[in-house]
C-alpha positions in Angstrom: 45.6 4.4 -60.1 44.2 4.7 -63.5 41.3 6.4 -65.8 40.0 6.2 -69.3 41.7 7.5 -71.6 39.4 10.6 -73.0 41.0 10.3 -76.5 40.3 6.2 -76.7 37.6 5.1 -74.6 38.7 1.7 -74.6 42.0 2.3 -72.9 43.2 3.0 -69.2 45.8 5.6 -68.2 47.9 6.5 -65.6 46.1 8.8 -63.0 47.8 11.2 -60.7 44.9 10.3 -58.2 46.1 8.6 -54.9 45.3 5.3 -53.6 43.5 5.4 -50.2 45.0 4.0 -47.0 43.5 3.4 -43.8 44.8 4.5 -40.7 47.2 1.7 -40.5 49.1 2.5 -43.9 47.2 -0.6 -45.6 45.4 0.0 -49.0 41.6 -0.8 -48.3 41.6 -3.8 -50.3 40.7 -2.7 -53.6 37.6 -0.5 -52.3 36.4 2.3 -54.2 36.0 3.1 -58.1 36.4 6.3 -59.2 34.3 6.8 -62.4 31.3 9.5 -63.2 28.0 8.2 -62.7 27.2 7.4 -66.2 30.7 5.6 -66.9 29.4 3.8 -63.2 26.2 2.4 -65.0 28.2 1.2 -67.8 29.7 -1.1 -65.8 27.0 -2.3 -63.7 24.9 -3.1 -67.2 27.9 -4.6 -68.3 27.9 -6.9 -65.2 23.9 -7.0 -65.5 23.0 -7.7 -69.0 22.7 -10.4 -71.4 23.6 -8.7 -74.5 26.8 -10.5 -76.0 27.7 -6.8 -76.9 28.0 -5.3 -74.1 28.9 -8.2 -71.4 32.0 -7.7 -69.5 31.7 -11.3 -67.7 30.5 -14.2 -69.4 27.8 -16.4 -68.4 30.0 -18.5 -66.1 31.8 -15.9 -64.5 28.8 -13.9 -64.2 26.9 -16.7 -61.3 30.0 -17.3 -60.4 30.1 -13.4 -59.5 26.8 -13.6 -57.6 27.4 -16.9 -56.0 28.2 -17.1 -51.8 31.1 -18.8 -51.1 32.3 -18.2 -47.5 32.4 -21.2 -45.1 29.9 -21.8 -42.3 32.4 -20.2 -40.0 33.5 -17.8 -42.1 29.5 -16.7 -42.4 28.8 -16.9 -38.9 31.4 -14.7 -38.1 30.1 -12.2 -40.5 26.4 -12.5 -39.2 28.2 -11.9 -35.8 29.9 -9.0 -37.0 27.0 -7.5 -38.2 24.7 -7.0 -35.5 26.7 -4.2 -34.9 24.5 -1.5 -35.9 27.2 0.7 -37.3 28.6 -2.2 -39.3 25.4 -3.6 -40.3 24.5 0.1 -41.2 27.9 0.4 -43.4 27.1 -3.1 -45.2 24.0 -2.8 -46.8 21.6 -2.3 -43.7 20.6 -5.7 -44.1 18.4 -6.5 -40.9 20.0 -8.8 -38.2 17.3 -11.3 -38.5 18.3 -12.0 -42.5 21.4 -14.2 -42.8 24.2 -12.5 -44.5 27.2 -14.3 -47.0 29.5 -13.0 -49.4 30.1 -13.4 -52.7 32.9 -12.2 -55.3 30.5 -8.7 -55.9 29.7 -8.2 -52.3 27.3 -9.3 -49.5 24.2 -11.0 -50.6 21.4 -11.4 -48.0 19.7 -15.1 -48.0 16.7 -14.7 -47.1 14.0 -11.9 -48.1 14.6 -8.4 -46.6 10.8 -6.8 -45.4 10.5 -3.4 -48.4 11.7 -5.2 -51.3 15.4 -6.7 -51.1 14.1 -10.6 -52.4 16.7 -13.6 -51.2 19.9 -13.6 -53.1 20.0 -10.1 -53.8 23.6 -8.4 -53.9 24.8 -4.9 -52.2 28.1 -3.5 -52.9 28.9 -1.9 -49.9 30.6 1.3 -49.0 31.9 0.7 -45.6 36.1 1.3 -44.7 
């Protein structure tokens, strides 16, 4: 595990924070970011924004960030998995009836979600 260094911004140290493991000794697969919430919002502008400043992924890596890329299969089986309310709940509470994929940043619903959430839209999810 690491964190910023407080004396230079720009660098990560060593962290005497441990990684989480799931019941079966595995690591959870990279999930979870420790970070304040301001330090948080860097990051998601960085991912966000157009500013050649402040970009952390270029343009090409950016769609490529947002873009689905499972199988049909590989989709369906997530759809399936998902109208399971606690794991629907866990992954975005994306209604049943909206398709589901995933994308390098996390599950993207394809279609429009009723309350807002338009086709294409990305959650990061929080589920373990």
């Amino acid at each position: 595990m690491s964190k910023r260094d407080p004396n230079n911004p720009r660098k990560a140290i060593r962290s005497n924070a441990r990684p989480q493991h799931n019941e079966r000794g595995g690591c959870f697969g990279g999930l979870g970011l420790f970070a304040s919430p301001v330090d948080f919002l860097k990051v998601i502008r960085g991912i966000l924004t157009a500013d050649e400043d402040q970009r952390l992924l270029s343009t090409k890596y950016a769609e490529e960030f947002f873009t689905p890329c499972l199988s049909e299969k590989a989709k369906k089986a997530l759809n399936a998995i998902l109208t399971v309310e606690e794991a629907r709940v866990g992954m975005g509470n994306i209604p049943s009836s909206v398709t589901k994929n995933w994308a390098l940043g996390g599950i993207v619903n394809e279609g429009d979600v009723p309350g807002g959430r338009k086709a294409g839209t990305m959650t990061w999810t929080v589920c373990g």
